[in-house]
N, C-alpha and C positions, 0 to 999 in steps of 0.2 A: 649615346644618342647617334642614331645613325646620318650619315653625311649627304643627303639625297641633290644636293643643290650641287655638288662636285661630278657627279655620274651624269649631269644632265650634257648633252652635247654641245660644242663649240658654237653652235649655230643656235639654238633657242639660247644660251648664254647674250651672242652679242644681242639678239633681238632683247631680249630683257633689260640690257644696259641703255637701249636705245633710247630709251624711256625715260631714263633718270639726264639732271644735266651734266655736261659732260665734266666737270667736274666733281662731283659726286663717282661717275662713272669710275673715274682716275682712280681714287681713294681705295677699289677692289683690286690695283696691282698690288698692293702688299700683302695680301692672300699668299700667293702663292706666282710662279715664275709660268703657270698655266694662266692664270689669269692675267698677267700682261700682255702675254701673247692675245688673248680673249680681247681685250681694250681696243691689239691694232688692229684686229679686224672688226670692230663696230662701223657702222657703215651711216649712222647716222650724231649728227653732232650739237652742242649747244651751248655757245659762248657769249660771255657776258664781260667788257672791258668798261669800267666806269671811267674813271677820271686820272687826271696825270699826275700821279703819285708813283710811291715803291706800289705799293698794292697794285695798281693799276700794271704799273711796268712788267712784273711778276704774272700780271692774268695774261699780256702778252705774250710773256714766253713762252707760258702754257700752251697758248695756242699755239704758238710757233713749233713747239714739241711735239704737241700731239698732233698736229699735221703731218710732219714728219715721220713722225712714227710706223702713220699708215703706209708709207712709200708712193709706189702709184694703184694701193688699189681703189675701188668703186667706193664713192660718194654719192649715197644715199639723197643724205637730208642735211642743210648746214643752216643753220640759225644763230646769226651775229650779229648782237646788239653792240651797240659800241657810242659812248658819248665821247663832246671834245675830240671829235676826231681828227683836228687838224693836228695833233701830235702825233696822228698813226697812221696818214696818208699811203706812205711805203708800204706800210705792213696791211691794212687794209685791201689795197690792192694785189698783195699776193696773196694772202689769203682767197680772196675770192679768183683768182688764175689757179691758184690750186684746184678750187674745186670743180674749176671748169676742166682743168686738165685731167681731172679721175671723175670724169660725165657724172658732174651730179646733178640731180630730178630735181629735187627743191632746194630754192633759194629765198631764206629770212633775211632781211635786212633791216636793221635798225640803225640810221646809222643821224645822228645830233653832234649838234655844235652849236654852243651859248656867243660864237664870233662871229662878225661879220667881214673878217677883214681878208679868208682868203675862202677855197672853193675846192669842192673834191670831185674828180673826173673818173665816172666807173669806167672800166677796164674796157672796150670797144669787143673784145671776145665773149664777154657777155651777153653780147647781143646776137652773135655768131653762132652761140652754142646748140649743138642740134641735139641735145640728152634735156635740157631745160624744160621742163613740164608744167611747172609750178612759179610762181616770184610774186614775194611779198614784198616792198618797199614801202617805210616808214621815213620819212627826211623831211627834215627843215629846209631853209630856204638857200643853202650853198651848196647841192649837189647841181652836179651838171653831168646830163645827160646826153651823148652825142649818135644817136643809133644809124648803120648804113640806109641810106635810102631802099635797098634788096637785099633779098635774102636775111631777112631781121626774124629772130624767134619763130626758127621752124619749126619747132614741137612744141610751144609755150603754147598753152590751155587753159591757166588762170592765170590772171596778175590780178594784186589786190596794192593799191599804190594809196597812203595816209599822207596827205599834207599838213605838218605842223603848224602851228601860228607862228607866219610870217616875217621875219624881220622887215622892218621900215627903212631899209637900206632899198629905196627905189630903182638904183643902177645893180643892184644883186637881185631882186624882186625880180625884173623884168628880165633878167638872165635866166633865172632861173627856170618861171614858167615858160618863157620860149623854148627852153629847152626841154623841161617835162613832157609838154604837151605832145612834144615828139614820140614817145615812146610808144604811144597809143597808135602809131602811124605807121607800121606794117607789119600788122600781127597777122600773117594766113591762116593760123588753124586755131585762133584765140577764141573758145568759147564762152569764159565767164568773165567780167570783168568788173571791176571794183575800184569806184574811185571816193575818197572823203576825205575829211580835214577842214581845214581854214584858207580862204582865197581873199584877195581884198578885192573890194569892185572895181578898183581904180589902179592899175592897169587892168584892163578886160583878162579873164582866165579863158582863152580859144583853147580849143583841142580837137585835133580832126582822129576819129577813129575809124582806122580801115581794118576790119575783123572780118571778112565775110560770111564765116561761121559762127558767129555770137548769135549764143543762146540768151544768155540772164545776165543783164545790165544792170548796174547799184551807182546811184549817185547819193551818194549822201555829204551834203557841204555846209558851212558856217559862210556867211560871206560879212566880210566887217567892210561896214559899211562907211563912208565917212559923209557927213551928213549936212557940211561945209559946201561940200564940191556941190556944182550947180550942171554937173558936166554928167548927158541922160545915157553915156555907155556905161552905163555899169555891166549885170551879168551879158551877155552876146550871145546867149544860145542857138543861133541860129539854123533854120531847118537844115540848111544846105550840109549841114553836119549830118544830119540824121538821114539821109537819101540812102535807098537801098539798103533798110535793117530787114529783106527779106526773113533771116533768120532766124531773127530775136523773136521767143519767145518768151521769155521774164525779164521785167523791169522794175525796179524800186530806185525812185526817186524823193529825194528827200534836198529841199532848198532851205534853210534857213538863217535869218538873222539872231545873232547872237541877243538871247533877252537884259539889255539893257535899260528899257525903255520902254515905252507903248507903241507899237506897230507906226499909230498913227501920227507918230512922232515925222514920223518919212515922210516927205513931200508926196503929194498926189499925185504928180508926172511921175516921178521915179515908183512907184507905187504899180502904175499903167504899163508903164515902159517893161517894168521887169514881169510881168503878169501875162504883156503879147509877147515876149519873149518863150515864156513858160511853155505858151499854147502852141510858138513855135515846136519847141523842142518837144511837145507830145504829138504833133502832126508827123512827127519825123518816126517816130516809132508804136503808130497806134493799130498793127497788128500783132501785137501783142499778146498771151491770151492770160496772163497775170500778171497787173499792174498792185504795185505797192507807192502811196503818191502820199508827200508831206511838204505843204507851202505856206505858210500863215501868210505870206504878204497876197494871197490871190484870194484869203477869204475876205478884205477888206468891203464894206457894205458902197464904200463908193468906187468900189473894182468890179466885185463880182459879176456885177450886168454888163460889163463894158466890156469881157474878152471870150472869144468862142471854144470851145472844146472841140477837139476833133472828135469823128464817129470810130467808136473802138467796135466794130463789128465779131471779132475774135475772141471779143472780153471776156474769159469765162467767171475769173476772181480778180473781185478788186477787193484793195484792202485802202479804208481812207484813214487818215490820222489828222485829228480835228486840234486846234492848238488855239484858236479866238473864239473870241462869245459869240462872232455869226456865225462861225461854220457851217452849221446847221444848213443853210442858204445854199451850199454849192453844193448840198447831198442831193438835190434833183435834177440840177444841171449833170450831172456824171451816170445820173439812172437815164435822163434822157438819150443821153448818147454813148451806150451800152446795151443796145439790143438784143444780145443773147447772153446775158450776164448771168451768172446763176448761183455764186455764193459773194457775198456782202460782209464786208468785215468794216467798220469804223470805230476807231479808237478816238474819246473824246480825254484830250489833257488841257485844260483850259492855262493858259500862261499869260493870256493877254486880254486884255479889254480893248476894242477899239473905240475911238474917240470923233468927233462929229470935229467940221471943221471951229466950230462957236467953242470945242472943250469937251462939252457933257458928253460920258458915256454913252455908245449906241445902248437899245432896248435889244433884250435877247427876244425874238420873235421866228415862230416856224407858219409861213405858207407857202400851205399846200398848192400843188402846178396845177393850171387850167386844165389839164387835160394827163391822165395815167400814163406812167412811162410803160412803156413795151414791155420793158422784161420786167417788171413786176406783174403783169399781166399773163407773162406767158412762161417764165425761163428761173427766175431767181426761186431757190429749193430752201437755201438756208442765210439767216441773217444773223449777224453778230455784234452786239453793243457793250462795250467798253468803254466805265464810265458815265454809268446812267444816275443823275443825283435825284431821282425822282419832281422834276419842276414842269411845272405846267408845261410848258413847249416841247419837254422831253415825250412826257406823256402823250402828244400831239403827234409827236413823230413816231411813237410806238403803235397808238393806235392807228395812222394811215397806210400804215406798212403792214400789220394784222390785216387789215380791212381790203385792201387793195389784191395784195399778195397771194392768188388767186393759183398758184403752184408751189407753194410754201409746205415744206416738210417740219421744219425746226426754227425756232425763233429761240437765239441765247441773249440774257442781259446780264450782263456783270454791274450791280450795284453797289453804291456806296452808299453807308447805311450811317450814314449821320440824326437820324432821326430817333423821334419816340418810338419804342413798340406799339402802340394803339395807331400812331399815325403811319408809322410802315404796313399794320396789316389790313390800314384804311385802303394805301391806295394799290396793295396788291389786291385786294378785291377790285376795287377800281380797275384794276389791268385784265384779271382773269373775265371782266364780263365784254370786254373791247369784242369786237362782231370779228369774225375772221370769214378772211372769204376762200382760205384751205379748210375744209373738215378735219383732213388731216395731218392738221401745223402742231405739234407739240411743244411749246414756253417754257423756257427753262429759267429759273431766275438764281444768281447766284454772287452772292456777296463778293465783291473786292478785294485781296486781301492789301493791305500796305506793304 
């Protein structure tokens, strides 16, 4: 059999290896004394250090080897997870001075600890490095971040930063996120950015981000709530954050409390509080021209009319993600104030019932606005429903949006098909005779899958 995998060049070899993790990669030096040579010129890497054992001690050295190995050349890509890391303090930070020292473009970081008793300080060249393109961080609540006030991530283009759930250690809490929050604080050519995890309300999580070329913003958060505190800072998103996102063009924002419980569990100030908050932080970035938006605490039925939306005049797509039995309710406040809005996407996942203050379940009910929104009159081509259980108010909002929708190309429903067959092709008859006020809007109906 002939050997075609030997004849292939040095250079599509390491690109092949780059692939695999770097351990696996390792395991083709016993080939042949070509193929080691092959290993130290791989340019891209992938280590995983679990826990503090011989196994653990042993993945260490590995790394420490095959670092090594390379000398100084070019570092690609480095991806290093690493739990318990207060055993690996030392070597952690050289590890990554290494990779700074042989300019490398992407930086993974994984880096956990189940202790609260000491704290790991990234490298301050880190932040220095002018080859950094890329940085992913993944940490729990004892990393400490210390970035210069200038000259911070001159070529950083994405960072995607995960917050673990938090330990309850309130004097490391508070270290912590004071210091997080910094990182976001002098990014010049930072165009994407990505923040999610778990925050507690109590310290406030601030974060000022200076980007001035930020394109597409992702908040996606858990906020644990504590339900005790009578004390109305919780989230502080406040505009003065959000000034000057000339920029930004894409946004997805996603706030949530951890389902526990019923929404309406939450006090009605703190309910308000964090909802004018919301409206803050979408004032701060509402030119926009594709908004991805998830907050179940602002569909609450004694919120909804209480806080104002900004005018997304830019809007071209918004995508809403409906998570309470009223949602329904804030789907026209957002058509209102999206003027030239023109594809519609809403995903309904129902997690929550809200609750009246007497107890009883609100009534799911859809009405319809005194007066047609604009861009359904003039702009919105195509609509998208996600989660349709075929119920009277669904049906309400499918037919207004037919009926209204007056430049309408395509209408999609993803349904869940819980029903009889004789009653599903009841009330698809029922849908196929809704009035449309495009001639030519084409219905697409199409099953859910699990």
């Amino acid at each position: 059999m002939e050997d075609r995998i030997s004849g292939l060049p040095d250079e599509l070899l390491c690109h092949i290896l780059s692939f695999l993790y770097t351990k696996e990669a390792a395991k083709t030096s016993i080939l042949s004394h070509r193929w080691k040579n092959v290993l130290a010129s791989v340019s891209s890497f992938d280590f995983c250090v679990q826990s503090p054992n011989m196994v653990s001690d042993r993945c260490a050295g590995f790394v420490d080897r095959v670092l090594a190995l390379g000398g100084s050349s070019y570092i690609h890509r480095l991806r290093l997870e690493c739990a318990n890391i207060e055993d690996y303090f030392s070597r952690i930070d050289a590890w990554i001075c290494t990779a700074i020292s042989r300019k490398v473009v992407e930086l993974d970081l994984c880096l956990l600890s189940y202790s609260c008793q000491s704290s790991f300080e990234l490298p301050r060249s880190l932040f220095m490095c002018d080859t950094l393109e890329v940085l992913r961080l993944r940490v729990k609540s004892n990393l400490i971040t210390k970035p210069p006030t200038s000259n911070c991530f001159p070529s950083l283009k994405f960072m995607h930063v995960t917050l673990y759930r938090p330990f309850y250690d309130s004097t490391l809490y508070r270290t912590f996120y004071d210091s997080t929050r910094n990182l976001f604080s002098c990014c010049p050519v930072l165009e994407d950015l990505i923040i999610d995890g778990f925050v507690h309300h109590k310290p406030a999580f601030l974060f000022n981000v200076f980007a001035p070329k930020l394109k597409r913003l992702e908040i996606n958060l858990y906020v644990i709530l504590d339900r005790k505190s009578n004390h109305p800072n919780g989230w502080n998103l406040e505009d003065k954050f959000w000034k000057n996102a000339e920029s930004l063009s894409k946004a997805k924002i996603a706030l949530r409390v951890p389902p526990t419980g019923y929404p309406g569990d939450i006090y009605l100030w703190q309910l308000l509080h964090y909802a004018d908050q919301l409206s803050k932080l979408l004032a701060g970035i509402n030119k926009v021209t594709y908004l991805s938006f998830s907050a179940p605490i602002s569909e609450g039925p004694d919120v909804i009319h209480r806080y104002r939306l900004p005018k997304f005049h830019n809007l071209n797509h918004l995508k809403l993600h409906f998570q309470t039995c009223c949602a329904w309710k804030s789907l026209t406040k957002w058509l209102d104030v999206s003027p030239k809005l023109e594809h519609l996407v809403f995903k309904k996942n129902i997690q929550w019932c809200w609750k009246h203050a007497e107890g009883y379940l609100v009534a799911h009910k859809w009405r319809p606005p005194e007066s047609v929104p604009v861009c359904l009159l003039s702009s919105i081509k195509t609509i998208c429903i996600q989660g349709f259980y075929w119920r009277p108010y669904e049906m309400e909002v499918a037919k207004y949006l037919l009926k209204h929708g007056e430049v309408l190309t395509k209408v999609t429903i993803f349904y869940t098909n819980d029903l009889g067959v004789a009653e599903e092709m009841r009330l698809r008859q029922e849908l196929s005779k809704f009035p449309r006020g495009s001639k030519t809007c084409q219905v697409e109906l199409l099953e859910l899958k699990s």
